[in-house]
N, CA, C and O atoms as a GROMACS GRO file, in nm:
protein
  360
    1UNK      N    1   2.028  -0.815   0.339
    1UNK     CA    2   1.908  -0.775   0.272
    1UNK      C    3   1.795  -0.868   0.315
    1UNK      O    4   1.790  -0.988   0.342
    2UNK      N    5   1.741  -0.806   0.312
    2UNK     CA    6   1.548  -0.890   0.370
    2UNK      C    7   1.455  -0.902   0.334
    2UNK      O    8   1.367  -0.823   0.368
    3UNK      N    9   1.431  -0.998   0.253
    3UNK     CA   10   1.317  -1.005   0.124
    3UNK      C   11   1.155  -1.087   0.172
    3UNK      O   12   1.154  -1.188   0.242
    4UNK      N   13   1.038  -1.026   0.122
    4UNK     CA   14   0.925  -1.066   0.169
    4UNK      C   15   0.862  -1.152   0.059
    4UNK      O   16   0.919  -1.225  -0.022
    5UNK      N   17   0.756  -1.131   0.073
    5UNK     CA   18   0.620  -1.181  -0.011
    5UNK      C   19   0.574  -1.080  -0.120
    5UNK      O   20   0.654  -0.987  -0.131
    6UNK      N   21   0.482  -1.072  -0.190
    6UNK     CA   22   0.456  -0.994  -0.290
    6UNK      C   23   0.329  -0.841  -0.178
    6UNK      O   24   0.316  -0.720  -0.199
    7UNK      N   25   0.287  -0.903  -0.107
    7UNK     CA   26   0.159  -0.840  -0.040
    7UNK      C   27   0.192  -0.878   0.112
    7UNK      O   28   0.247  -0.979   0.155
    8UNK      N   29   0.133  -0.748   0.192
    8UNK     CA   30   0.146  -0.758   0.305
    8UNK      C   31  -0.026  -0.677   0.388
    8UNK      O   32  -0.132  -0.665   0.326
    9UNK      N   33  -0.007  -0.643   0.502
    9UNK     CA   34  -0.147  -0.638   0.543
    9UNK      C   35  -0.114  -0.547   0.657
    9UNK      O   36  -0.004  -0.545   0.712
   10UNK      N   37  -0.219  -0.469   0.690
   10UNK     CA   38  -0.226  -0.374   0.825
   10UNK      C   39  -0.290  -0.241   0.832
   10UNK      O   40  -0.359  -0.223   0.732
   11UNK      N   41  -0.292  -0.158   0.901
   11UNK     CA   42  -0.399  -0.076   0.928
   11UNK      C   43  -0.348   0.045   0.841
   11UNK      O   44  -0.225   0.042   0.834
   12UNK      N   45  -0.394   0.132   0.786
   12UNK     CA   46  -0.355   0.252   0.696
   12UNK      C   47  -0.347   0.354   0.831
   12UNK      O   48  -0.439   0.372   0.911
   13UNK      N   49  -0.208   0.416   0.837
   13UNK     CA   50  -0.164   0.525   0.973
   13UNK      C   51  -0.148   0.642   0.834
   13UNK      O   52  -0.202   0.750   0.857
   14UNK      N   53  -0.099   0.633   0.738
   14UNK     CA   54  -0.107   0.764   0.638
   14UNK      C   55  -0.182   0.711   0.473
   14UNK      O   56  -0.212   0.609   0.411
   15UNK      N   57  -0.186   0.860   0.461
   15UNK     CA   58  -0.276   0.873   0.352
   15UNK      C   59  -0.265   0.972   0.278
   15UNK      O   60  -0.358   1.053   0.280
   16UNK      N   61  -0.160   0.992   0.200
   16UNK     CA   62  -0.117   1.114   0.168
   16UNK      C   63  -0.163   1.119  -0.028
   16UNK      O   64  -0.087   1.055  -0.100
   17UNK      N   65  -0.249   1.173  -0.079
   17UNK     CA   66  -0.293   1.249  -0.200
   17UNK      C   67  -0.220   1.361  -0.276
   17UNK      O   68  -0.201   1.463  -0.211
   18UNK      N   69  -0.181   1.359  -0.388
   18UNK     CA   70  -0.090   1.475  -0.454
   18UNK      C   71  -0.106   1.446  -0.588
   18UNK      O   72  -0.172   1.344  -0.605
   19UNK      N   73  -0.057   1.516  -0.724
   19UNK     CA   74  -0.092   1.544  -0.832
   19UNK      C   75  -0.104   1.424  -0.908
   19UNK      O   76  -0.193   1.382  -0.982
   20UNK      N   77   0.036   1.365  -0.862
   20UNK     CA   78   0.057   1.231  -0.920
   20UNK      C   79   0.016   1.101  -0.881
   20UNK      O   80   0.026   1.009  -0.962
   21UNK      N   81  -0.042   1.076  -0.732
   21UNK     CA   82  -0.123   0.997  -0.710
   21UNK      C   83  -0.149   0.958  -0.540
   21UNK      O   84  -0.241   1.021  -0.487
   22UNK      N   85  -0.076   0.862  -0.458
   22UNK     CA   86  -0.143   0.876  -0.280
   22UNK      C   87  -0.054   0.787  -0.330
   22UNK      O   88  -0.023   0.727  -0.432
   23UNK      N   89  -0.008   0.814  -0.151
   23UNK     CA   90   0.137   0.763  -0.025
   23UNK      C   91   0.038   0.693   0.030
   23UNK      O   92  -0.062   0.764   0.042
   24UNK      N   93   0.020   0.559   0.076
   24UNK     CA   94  -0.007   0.509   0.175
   24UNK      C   95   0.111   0.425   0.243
   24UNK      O   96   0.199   0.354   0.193
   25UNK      N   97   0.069   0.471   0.417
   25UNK     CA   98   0.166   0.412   0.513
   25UNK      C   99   0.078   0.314   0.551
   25UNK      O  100  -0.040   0.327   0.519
   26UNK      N  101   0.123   0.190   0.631
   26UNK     CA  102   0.071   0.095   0.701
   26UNK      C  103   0.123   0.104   0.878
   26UNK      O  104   0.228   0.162   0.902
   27UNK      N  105   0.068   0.063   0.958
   27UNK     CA  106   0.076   0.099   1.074
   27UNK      C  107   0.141  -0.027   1.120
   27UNK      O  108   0.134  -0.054   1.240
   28UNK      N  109   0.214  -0.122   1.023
   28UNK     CA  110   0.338  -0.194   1.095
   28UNK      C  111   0.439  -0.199   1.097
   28UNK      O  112   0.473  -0.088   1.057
   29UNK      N  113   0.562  -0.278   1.125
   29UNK     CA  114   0.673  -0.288   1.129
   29UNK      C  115   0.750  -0.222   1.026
   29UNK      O  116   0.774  -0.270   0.914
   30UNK      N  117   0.781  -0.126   1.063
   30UNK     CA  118   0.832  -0.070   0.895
   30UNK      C  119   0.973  -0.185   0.837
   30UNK      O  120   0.996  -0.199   0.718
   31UNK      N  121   1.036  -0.241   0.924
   31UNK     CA  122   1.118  -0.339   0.852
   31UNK      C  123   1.104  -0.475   0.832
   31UNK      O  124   1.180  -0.565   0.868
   32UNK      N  125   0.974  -0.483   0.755
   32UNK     CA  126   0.855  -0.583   0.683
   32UNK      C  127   0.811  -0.532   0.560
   32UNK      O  128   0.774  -0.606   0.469
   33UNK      N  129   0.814  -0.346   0.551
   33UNK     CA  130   0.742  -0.279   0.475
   33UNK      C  131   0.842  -0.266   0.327
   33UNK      O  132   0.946  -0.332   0.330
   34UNK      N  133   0.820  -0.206   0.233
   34UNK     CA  134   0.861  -0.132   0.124
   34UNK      C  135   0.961  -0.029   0.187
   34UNK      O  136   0.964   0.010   0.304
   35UNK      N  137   1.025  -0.001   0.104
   35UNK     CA  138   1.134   0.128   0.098
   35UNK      C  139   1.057   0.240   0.190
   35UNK      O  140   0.949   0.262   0.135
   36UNK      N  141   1.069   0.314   0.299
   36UNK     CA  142   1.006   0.366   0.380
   36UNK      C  143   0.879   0.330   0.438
   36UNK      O  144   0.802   0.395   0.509
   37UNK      N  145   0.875   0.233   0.400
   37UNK     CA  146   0.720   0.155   0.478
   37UNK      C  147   0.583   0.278   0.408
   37UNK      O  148   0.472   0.311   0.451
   38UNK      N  149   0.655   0.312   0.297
   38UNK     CA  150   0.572   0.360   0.204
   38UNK      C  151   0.524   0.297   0.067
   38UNK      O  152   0.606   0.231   0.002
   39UNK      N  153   0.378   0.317   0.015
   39UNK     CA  154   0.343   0.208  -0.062
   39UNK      C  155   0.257   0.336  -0.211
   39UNK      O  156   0.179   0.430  -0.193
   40UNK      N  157   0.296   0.299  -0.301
   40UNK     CA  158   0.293   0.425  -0.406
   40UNK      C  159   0.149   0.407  -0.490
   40UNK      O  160   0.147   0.342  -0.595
   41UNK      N  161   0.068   0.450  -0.452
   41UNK     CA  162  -0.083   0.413  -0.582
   41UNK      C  163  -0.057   0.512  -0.659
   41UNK      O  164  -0.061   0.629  -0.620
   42UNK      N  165  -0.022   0.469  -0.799
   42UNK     CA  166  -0.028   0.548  -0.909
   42UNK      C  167  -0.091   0.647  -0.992
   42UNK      O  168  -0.105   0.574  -1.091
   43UNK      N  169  -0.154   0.792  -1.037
   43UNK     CA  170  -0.265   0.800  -1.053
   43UNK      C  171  -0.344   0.745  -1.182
   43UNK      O  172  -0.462   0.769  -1.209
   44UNK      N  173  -0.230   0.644  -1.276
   44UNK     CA  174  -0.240   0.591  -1.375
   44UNK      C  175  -0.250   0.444  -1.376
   44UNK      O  176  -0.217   0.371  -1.470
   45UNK      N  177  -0.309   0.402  -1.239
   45UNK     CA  178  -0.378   0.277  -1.229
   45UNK      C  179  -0.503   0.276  -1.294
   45UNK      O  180  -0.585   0.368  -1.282
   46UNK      N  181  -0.519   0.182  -1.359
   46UNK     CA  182  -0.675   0.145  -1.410
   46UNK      C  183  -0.750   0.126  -1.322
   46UNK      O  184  -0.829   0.038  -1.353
   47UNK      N  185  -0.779   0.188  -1.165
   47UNK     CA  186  -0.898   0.132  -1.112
   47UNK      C  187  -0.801   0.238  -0.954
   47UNK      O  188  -0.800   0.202  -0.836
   48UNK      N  189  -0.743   0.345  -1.003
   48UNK     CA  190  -0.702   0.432  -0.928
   48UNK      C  191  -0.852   0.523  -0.817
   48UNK      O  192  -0.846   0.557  -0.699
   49UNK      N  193  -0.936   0.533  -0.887
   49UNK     CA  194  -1.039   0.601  -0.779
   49UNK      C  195  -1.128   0.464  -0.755
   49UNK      O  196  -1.249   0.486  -0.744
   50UNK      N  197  -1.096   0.351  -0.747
   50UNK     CA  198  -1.196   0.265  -0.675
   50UNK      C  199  -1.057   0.227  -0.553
   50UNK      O  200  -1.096   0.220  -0.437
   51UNK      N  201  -0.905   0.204  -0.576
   51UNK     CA  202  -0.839   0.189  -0.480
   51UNK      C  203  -0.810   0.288  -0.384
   51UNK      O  204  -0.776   0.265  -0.268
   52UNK      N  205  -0.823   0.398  -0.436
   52UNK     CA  206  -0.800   0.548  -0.367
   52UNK      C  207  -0.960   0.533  -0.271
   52UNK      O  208  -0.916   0.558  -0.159
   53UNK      N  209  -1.079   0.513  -0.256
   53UNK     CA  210  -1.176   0.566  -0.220
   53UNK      C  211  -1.192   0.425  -0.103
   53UNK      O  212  -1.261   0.426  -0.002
   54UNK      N  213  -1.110   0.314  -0.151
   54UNK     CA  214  -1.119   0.200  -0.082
   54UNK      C  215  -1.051   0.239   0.080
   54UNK      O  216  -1.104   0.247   0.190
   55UNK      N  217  -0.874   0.264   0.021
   55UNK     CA  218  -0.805   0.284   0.104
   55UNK      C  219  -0.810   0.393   0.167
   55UNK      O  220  -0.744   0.395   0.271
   56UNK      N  221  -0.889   0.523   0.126
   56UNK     CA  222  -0.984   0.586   0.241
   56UNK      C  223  -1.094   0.572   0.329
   56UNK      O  224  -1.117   0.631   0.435
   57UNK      N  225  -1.173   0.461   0.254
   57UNK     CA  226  -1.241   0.400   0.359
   57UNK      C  227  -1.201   0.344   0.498
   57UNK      O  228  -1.243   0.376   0.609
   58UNK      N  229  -1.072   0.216   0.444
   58UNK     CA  230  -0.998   0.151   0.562
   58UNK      C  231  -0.960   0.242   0.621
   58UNK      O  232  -0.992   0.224   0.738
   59UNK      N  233  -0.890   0.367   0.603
   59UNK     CA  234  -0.867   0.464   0.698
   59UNK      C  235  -0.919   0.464   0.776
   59UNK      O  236  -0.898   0.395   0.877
   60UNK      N  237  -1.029   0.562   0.754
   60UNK     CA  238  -1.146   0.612   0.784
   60UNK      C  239  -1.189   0.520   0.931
   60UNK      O  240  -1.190   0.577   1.040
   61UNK      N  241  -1.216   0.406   0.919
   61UNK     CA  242  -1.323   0.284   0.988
   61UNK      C  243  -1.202   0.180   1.044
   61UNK      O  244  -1.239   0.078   1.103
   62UNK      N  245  -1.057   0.203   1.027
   62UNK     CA  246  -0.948   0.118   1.105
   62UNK      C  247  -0.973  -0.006   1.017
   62UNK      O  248  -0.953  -0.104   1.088
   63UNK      N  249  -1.006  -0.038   0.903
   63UNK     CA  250  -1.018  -0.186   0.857
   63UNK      C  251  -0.857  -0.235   0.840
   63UNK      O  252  -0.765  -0.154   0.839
   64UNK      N  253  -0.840  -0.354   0.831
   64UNK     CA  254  -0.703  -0.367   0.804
   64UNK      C  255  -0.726  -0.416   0.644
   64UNK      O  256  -0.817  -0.486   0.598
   65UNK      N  257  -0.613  -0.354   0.579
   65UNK     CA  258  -0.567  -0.315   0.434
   65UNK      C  259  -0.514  -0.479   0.374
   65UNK      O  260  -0.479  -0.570   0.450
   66UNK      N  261  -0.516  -0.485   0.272
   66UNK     CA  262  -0.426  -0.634   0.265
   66UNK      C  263  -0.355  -0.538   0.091
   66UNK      O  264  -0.418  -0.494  -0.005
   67UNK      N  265  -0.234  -0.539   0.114
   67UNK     CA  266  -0.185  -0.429  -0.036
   67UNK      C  267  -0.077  -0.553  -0.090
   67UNK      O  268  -0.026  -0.647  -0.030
   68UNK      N  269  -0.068  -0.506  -0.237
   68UNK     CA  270  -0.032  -0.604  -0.294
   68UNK      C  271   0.077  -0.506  -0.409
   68UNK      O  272   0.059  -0.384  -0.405
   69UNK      N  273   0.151  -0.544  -0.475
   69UNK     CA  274   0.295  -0.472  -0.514
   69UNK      C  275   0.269  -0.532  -0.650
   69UNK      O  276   0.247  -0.650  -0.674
   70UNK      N  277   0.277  -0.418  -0.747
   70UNK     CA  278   0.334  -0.477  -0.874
   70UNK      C  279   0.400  -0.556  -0.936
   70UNK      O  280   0.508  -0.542  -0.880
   71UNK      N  281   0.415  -0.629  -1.010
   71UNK     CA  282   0.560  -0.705  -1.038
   71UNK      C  283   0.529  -0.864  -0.948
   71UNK      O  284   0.438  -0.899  -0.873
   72UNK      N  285   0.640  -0.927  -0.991
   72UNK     CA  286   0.648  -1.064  -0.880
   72UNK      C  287   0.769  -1.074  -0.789
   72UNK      O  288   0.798  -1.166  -0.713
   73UNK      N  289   0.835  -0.959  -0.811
   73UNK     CA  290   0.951  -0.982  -0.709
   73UNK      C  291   0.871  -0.920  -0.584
   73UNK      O  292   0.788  -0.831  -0.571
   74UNK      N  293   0.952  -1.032  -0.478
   74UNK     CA  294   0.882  -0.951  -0.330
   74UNK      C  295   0.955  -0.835  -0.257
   74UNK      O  296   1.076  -0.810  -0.268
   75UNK      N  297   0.846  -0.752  -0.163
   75UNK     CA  298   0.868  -0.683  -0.110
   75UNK      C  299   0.994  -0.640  -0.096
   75UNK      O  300   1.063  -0.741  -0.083
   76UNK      N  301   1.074  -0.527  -0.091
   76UNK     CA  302   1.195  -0.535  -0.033
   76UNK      C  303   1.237  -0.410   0.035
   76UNK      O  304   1.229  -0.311  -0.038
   77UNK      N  305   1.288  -0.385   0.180
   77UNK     CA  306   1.326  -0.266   0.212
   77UNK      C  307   1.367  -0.160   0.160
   77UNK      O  308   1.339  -0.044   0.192
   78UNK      N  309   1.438  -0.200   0.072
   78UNK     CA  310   1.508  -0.106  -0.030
   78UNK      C  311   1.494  -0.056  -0.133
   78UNK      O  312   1.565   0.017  -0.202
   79UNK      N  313   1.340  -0.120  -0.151
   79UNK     CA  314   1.278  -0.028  -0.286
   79UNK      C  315   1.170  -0.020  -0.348
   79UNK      O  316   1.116  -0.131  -0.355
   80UNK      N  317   1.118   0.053  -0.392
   80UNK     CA  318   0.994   0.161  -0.356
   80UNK      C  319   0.888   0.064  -0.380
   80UNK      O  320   0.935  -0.048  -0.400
   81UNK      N  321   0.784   0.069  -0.383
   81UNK     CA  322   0.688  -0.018  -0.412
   81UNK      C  323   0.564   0.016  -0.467
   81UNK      O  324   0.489   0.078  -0.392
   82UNK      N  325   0.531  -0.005  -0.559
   82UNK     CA  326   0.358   0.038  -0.613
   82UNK      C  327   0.260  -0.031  -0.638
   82UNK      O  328   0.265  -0.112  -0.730
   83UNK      N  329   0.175  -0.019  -0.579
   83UNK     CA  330   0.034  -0.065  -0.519
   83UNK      C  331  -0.001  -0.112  -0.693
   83UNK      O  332   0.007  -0.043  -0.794
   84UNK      N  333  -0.051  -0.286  -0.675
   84UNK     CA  334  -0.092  -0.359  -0.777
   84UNK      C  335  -0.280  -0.345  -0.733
   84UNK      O  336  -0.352  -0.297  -0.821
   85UNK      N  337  -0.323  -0.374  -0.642
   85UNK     CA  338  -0.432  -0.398  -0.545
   85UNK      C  339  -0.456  -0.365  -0.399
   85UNK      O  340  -0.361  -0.336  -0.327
   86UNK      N  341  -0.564  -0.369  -0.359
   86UNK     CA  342  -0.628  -0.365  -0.189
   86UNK      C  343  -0.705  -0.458  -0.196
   86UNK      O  344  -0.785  -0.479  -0.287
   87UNK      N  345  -0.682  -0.548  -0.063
   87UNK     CA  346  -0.835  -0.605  -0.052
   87UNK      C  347  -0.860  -0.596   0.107
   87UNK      O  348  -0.775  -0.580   0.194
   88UNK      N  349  -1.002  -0.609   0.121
   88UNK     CA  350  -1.048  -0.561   0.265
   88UNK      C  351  -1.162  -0.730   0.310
   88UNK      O  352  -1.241  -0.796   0.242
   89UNK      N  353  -1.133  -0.738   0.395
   89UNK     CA  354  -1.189  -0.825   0.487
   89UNK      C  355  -1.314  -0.818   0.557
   89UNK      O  356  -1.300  -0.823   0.679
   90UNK      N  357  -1.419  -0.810   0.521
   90UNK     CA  358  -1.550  -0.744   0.623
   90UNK      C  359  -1.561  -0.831   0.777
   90UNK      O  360  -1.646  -0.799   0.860
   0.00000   0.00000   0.00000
């Protein structure tokens, strides 16, 4: 098993939107990433359309993402992960 940090960083390659809230992929190493190198924004985040409109921006303009995971246990291949924060770098 292969355990990370709480937050990791890289370019948004998906961006996927649906009832319950957006898939974002990162465009690195997926065995660095969360459980499918998929990262879960909730649509019941308190600050869900300022992270949603963020992490379409970075899309959008290639910024690199810096995402950060709920909870304090780190990252782990094996299981799922939901977006605490974004922060962007100008």
């Amino acid at each position: 098993m292969f355990f990370m940090a709480t937050r990791l960083s890289g370019k948004i390659a998906t961006l996927i939107a649906d009832r319950d809230g957006a898939f974002v992929g990162l465009d690195n190493d997926p065995s660095v990433g969360p459980k499918g190198n998929i990262w879960r924004l909730k649509i019941d985040h308190s600050n869900y359309n300022a992270l949603y409109s963020l992490a379409l921006a970075a899309a959008a303009n290639r910024w690199k993402i810096n995402i950060r995971i709920e909870g304090d246990d780190p990252i782990n291949i094996e299981v799922d992960a939901a977006v605490k924060s974004f922060g962007v770098a100008f």
